[in-house]
C-alpha positions in Angstrom: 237.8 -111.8 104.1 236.2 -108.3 105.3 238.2 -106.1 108.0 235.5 -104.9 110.0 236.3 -101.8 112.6 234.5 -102.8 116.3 231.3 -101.2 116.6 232.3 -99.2 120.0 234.9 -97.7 117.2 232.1 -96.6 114.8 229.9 -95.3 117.2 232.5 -93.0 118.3 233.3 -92.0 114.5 230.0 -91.8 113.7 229.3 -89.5 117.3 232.2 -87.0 115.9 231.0 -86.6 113.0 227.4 -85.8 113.6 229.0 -82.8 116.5 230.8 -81.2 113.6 228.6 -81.5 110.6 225.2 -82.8 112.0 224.2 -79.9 113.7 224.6 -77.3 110.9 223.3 -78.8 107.7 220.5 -80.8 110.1 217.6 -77.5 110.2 218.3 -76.5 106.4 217.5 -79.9 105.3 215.1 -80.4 107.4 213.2 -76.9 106.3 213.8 -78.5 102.9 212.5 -81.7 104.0 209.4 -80.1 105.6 208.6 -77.3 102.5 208.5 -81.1 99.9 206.5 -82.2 101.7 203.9 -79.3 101.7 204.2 -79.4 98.3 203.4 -83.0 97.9 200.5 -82.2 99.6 199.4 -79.5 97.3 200.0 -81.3 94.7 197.8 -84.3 95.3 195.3 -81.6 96.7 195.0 -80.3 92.9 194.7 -83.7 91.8 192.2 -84.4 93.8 190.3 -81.5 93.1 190.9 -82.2 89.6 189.3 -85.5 89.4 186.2 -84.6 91.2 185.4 -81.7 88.3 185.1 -84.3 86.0 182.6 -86.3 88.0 178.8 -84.6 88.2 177.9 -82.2 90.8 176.1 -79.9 91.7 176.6 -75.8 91.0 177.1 -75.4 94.4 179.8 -78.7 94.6 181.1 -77.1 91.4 181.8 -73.0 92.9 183.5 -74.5 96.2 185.9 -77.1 94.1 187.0 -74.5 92.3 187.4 -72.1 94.6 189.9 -74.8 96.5 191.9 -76.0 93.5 192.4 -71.9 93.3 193.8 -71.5 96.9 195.9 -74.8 96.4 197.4 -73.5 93.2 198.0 -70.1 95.0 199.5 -72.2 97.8 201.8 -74.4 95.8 202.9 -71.4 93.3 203.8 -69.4 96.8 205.7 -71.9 98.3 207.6 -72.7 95.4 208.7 -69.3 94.8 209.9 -69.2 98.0 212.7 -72.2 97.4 216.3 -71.4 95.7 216.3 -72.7 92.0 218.6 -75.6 92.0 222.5 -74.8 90.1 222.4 -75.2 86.7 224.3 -78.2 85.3 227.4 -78.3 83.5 227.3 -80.8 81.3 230.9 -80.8 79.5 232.0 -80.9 83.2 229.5 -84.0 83.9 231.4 -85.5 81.0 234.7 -85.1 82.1 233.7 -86.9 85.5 232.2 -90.0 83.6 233.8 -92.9 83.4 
């Protein structure tokens, strides 16, 4: 047998807790959110570029490829410079944790 709270009850937890904590971690996540994404982009932009160099084209083809796998690579290299390095790890700590 499950105890189950009324749903009226969780809607009201649930509309506390986004007022308090919602509001100030929703715009860094969603910047975070948002520069993924752009990165995902880029990424499957190089790809793509990528690929078609190892198909036959022409010079012309060839020059403008290049020169947009060089922007996207810019672009991708910029954009992650611009995100905080995650915190290292400790592992012996991570041990401690584990079951």
């Amino acid at each position: 047998m499950t105890d189950r709270l009324p749903k009226q009850v969780i809607d009201r937890i649930e509309g506390r807790w986004q007022s308090r904590f919602g509001q100030a971690r929703h715009p860094s996540s969603e910047l975070f959110d948002r520069r993924l994404e752009q990165l995902r982009a880029h990424r499957n932009n190089i790809h793509r570029y990528r690929r078609l160099l190892q198909t036959q084209l022409s010079d012309l083809e060839r020059e403008f490829i290049e020169r947009r796998l060089a922007e996207e690579v810019t672009a991708m290299q910029g954009l992650a410079a611009d995100i905080p390095p995650l915190p290292s790890i400790d592992r012996a700590a991570c041990e401690e944790i584990a079951p």
